[in-house]
C-alpha positions in Angstrom: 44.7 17.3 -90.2 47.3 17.8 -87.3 46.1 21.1 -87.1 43.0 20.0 -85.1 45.0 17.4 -83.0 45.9 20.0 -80.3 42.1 21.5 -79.3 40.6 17.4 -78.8 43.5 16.9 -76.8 42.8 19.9 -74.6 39.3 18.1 -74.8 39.9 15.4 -73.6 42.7 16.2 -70.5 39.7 18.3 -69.2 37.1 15.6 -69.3 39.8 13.7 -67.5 40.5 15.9 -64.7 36.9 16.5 -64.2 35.9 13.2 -63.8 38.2 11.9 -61.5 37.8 11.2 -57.6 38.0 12.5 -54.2 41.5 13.0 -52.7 43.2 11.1 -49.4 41.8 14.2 -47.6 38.9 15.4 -48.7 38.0 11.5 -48.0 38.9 11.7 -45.0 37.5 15.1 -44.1 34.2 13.9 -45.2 34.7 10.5 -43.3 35.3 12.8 -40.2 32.2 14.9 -40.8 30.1 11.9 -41.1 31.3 10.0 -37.8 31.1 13.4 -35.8 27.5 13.5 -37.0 26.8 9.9 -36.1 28.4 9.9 -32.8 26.1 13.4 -32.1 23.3 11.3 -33.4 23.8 8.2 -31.0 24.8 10.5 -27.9 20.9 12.6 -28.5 19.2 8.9 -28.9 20.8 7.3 -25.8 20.3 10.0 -23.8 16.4 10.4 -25.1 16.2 7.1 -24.0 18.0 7.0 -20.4 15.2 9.9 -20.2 12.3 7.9 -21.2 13.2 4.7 -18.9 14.0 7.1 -16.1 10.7 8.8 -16.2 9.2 5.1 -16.9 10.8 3.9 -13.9 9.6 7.1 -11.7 5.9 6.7 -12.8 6.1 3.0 -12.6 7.3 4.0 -9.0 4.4 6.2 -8.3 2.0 4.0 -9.6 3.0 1.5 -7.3 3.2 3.8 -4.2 -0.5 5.0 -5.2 -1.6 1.0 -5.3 -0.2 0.6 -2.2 -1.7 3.8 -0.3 -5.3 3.1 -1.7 -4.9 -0.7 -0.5 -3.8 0.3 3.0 -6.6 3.2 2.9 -9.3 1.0 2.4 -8.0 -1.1 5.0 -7.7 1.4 7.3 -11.7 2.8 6.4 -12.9 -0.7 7.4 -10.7 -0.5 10.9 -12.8 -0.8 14.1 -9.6 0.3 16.3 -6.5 1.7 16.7 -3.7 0.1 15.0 -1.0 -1.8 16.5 2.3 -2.0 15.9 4.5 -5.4 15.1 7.2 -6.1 14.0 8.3 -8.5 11.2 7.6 -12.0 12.8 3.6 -10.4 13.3 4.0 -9.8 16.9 2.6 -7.2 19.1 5.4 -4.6 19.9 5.5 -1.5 22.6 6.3 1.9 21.9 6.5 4.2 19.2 8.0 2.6 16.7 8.9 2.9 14.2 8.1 -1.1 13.1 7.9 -3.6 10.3 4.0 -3.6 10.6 0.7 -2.7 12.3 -2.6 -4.7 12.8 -5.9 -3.8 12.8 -9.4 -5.2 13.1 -11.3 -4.9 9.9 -15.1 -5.6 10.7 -16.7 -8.7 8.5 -19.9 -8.6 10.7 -22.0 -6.1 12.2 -23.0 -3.4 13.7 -25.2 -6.0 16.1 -26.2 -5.7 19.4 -26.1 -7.3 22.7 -28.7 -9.3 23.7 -28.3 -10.3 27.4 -26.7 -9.2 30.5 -22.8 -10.2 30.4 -20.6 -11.2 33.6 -16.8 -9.9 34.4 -15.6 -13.6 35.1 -17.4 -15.4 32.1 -15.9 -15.9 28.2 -19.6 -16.5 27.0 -21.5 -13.3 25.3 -24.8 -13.3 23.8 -25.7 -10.8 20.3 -28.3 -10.8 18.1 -26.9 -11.3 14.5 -29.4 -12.2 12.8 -28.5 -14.8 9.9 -24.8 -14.1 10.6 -22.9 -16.2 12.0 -19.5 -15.4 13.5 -16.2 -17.8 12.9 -14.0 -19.4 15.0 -10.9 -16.9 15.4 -12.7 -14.1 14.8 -13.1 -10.5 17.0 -16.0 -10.1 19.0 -15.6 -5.6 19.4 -17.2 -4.2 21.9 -16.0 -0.3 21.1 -17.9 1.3 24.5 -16.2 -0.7 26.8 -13.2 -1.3 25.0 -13.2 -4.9 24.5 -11.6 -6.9 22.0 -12.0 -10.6 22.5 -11.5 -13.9 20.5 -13.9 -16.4 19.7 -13.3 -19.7 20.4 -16.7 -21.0 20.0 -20.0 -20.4 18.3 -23.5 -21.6 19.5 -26.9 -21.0 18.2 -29.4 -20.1 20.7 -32.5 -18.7 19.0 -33.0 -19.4 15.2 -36.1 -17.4 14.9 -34.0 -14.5 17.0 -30.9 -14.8 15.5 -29.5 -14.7 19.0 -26.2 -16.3 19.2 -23.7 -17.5 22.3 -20.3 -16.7 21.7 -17.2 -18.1 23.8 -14.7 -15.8 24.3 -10.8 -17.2 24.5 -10.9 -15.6 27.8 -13.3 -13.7 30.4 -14.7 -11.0 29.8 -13.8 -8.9 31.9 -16.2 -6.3 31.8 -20.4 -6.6 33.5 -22.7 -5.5 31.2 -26.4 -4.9 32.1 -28.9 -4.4 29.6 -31.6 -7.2 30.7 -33.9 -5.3 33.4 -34.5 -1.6 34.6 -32.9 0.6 34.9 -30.4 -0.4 31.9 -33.2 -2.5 29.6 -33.4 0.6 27.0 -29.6 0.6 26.8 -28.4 -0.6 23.4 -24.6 -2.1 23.2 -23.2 -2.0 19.9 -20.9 -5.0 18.9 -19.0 -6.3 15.8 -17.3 -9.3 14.5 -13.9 -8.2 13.0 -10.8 -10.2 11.4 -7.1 -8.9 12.6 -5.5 -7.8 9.2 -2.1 -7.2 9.3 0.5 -5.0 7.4 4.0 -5.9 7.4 7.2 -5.8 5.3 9.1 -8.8 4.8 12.5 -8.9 3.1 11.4 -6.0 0.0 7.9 -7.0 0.0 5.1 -5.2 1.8 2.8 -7.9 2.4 -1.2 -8.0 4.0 -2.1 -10.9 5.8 -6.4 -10.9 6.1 -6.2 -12.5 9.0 -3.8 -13.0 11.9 -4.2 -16.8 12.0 -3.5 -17.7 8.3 -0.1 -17.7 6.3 -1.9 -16.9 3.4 -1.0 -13.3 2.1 -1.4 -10.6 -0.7 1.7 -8.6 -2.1 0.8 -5.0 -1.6 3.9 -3.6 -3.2 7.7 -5.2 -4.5 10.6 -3.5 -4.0 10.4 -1.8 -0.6 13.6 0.0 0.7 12.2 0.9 4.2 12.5 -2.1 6.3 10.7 -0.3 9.2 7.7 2.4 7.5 5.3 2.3 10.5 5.4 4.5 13.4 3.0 6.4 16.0 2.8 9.5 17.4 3.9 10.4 20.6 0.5 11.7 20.9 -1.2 8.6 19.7 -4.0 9.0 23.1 -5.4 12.4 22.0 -5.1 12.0 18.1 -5.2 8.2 17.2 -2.8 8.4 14.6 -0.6 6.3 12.9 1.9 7.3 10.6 3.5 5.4 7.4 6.2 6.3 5.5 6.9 3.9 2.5 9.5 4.1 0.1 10.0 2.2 -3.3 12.7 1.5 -5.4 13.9 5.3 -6.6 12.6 7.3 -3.9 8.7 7.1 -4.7 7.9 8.2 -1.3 4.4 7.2 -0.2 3.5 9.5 3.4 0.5 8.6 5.0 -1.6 10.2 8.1 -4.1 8.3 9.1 -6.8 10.1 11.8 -9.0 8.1 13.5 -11.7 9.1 14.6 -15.5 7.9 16.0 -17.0 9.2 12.6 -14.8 7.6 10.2 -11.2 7.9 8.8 -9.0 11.0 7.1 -6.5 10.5 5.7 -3.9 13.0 3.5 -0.8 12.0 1.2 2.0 13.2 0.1 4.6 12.2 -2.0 8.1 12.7 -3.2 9.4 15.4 -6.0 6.4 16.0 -9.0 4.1 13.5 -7.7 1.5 14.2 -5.7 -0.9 11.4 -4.4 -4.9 11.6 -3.8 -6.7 13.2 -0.8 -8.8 10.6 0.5 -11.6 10.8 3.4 
């Protein structure tokens, strides 16, 4: 019988040494590996992230510069003038600029036309506007002569006509003959307009509908250019105003506006990738 002691004990010492576990080193060799691939792991995911909020942030950044160019745009398609600078209290400034802001007269009424003679030294006007009737604080535009008046006062004169008297916050200052030959063909064209204005306030670039109200719209948050708005030096022979509006990371919004007696161009540009609309 002790003859077959020695091959189960071989047996069983192999089983032994087969089934037993992994080493200090090998543990920790494998602990290594598994960290080292973890940390590679993490390092790939945060930086796919950083990637994805970056480029987020960018076309959030775009987006916003885009809202902002087609709300001054259409703005600027309604205009009946040349804008005018201001700065950030909403007040008329000289030169160039550049400025916290520009006005502009956005027309709410018209084209109409005048109906009687006018006089250099008198506020009132007469138009035909048919069932329109203008507001106190608005524009009365006369673009042939220049004029830009506002109204103080608003009195029907014809119903049937349409023909309305408007008074004028201060003389005209300009005779206008239309009622008898040789100047009864002549047709003056007139609008009604409300001053908008543009201006930047703190980080906000804010439009006020009309000069006369507090109430306002946020055009775009965030705004890192205190001063955006500037003219040419040329401003007589191009009407042009210039804009230059930057958000947040650089989303840099350039606008040209032309003016001109058959409507508005304007061309964008932007920043890095982006490229904003053409618009006309």
């Amino acid at each position: 019988m002790k003859t077959y002691d020695r091959p189960f004990y071989f047996i069983s010492q192999k089983q032994k040494r087969s089934e037993r576990g992994l080493s200090l080193v090998e543990l920790l060799v494998a602990l290594g590996i598994f960290t080292l691939a973890g940390l590679v792991i993490y390092h790939v995911l945060t930086i796919s992230l950083h990637l994805q909020s970056k480029n987020l942030s960018v076309n959030l950044n775009v987006h916003r510069g885009k809202t902002a160019y087609q709300t001054i745009a259409a703005s600027l398609r309604e205009a009946v003038s040349v804008p005018r600078l201001i700065n950030e209290r909403r007040e008329n400034i000289t030169g160039n600029g550049p400025a916290a802001g520009f006005s502009m007269h956005r027309r709410v009424g018209g084209p109409f036309l005048l109906s009687d003679d006018t006089s250099a030294t008198s506020p009132n006007v007469r138009i035909s506007s048919g069932a329109y009737t203008p507001e106190v604080g608005d524009w009365l535009i006369i673009p042939a002569y220049g004029i830009e008046k506002r109204i103080s006062g608003v009195t029907l004169v014809s119903s049937s006509s349409g023909v309305r008297q408007l008074q004028l916050t201060s003389n005209l200052g300009e005779t206008i003959q239309i009622a008898n030959p040789p100047y009864s063909d002549l047709k003056v064209v007139v609008y009604i307009t409300r001053l908008g204005q543009y201006v930047v306030e703190g980080d906000r670039l804010l439009f006020y509908p009309r000069d006369l109200d507090s109430f306002f719209n946020v055009v775009v948050r965030n705004v890192t250019t205190p001063t955006p708005f500037s003219l040419p030096t040329s401003l007589a022979a191009t009407r042009q105003i210039l804009i230059s509006l930057s958000c947040e990371e650089g989303a840099l919004a350039s606008l040209d506006g032309l003016f001109r007696r058959d409507g508005l161009i304007l061309s964008t540009r932007a920043a890095g990738r982006s490229q904003l609309t053409r618009g006309r």
